[in-house]
Structures are given as C-alpha cells and as structure tokens.
N, C-alpha and C positions, 0 to 999 in steps of 0.2 A: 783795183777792186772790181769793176768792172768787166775784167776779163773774166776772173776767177769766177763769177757769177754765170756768167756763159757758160765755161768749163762744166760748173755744177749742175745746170743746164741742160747742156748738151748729155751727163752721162746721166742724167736723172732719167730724161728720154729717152735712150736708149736701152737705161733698164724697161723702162716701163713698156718698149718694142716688144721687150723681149719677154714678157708673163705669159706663164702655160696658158693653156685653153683652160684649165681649170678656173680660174681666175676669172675669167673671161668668160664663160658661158654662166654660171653663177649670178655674176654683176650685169649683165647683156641679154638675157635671157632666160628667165627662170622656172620657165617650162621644160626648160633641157636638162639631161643628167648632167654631171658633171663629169669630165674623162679623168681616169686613172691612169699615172703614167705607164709603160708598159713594163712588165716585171716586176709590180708592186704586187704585193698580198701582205693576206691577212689571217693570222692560224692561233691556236689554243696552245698556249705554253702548256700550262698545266689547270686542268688534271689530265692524266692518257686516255685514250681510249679504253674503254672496258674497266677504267678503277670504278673500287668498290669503297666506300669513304663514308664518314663519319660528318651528318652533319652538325653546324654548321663546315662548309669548306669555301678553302680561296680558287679562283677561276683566275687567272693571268692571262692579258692578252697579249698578242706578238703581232706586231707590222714592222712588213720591210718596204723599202725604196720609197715611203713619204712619211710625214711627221702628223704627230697626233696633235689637235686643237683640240678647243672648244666648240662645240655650236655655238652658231652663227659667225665665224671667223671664217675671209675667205682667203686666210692664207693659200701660196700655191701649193698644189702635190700634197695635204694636210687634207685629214678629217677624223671625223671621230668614234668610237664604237659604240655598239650594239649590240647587246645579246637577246639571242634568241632561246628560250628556255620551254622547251616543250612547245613549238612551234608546229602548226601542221600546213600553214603553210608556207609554201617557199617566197622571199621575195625578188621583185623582177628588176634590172636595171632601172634606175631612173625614177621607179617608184617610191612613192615616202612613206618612211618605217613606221607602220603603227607604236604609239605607246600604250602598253597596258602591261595585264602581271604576264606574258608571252614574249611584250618584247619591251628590253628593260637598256633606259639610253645612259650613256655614258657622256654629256655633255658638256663636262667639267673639263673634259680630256685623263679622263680615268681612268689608266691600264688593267687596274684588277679588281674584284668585287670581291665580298664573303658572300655565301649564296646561301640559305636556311633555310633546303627544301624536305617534302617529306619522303617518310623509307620507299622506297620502289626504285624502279629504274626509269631516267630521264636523260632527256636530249639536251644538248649546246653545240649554238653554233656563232660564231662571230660577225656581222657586216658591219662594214664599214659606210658609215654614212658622213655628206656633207655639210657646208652649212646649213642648209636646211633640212638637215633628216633625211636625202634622200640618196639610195642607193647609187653608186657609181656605174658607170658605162665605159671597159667592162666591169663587170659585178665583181664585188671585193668580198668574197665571202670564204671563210674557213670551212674545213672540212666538216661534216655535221658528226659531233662523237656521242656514248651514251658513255653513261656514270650508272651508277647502284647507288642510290644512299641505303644505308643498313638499318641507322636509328639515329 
C-alpha cells in the first residue's frame, strides 16, 4: 500500500510540474495576463460578415486550441467569452473586460447568445477572457464583423 501511495505521489507531482503558465500566472500572480497557448483563437461562427437579419438573432461562438469554462475556473489553456457589441473601444492584453450593455460576459461558459438589438447596423466582436475577466496575453480576440438588423 505503501508504495502505491508513492507511485500516486510521484505522478501527482509531476503533473502538477508540468501546468501551463496559464495556471500559474493566474494563481501566482494576479496582476499578470494570463498567456494563451500559441495557435489558439477565437472567431464568430455565425452570423457572416455583412448578414443582414431579423431580430431577435443567435451569435455562435468558435474557439480552437483551449477549452471553454466558467469564470473563475483556472482550468489550464480554458477561458471564457465575451462579447463585444458596439464597442468603440478596443481591448488591450491583460486588461479586464468591462461589463455593461457594450460588453456582454459569458461566464457560464456559454458558446452562443440570442442577441435583441435594434434595426440599424452593428458591431461583434468575440474576446476571450480568463478567470478573472481579463484579457489574454497574446489577445484572443475574433475578427471585429458588422450585421444589419432590418426589424
């Protein structure tokens, strides 16, 4: 029994060697961004660029190379979105995402939204924030697209 406990031990420790910097800056330091592993992003399924759409409509988000949480989880390589909805301004690495009706959090771990905005044309754009809301280092942000709502 004994041994086995070692064993368990031993490869518990060398998981825990082995956790990203994500993990690790987060719980270590919480003034720091949190790094994004490299070739991770984040992009707008649907709706396209330039649709023209009926509201209400669904926004779908898309990430590759880490997994979606919750806020406040500091799973590794994992965070959560963000939308940015008529945003004017951009945000910076490292900086933590305002909430209001501009930027709208998803901390459930919520891939898509219905969105109930009015007729005109508007902005979306996706960032990916950590457990604490804040931007990645580098910046995990989708492409910035515009919509038409009609009516």
């Amino acid at each position: 029994m004994r041994r086995s406990v070692g064993k368990v031990l031993f490869v518990a420790g060398s998981m825990l060697a082995g956790l990203p910097v994500l993990a690790q800056t987060a719980a270590d330091d919480p003034s720091k961004p949190s790094t994004a592993p490299a070739g991770a992003r984040v992009y707008i399924i649907s709706p396209a660029d330039g649709a023209a759409l009926t509201a209400p409509f669904v926004v779908q988000f898309g990430l590759r190379g880490m997994g979606v949480t919750q806020a406040g989880s500091t799973a590794p390589d994992a965070g959560h979105h963000h939308l940015l909805v008529d945003a004017s301004e951009p945000i910076a690495p490292g900086e933590t995402i305002p909430a209001d009706k501009n930027h709208l959090h998803f901390g459930a771990g919520q891939t898509e939204t219905r969105l109930d905005l009015p007729p005109g044309k508007h902005t979306l754009q996706l960032v990916l924030g950590d457990a604490r809301h804040m931007a990645f280092s580098p910046m995990l942000a989708s492409q910035k697209i515009t919509v038409t709502v009609t009516k």
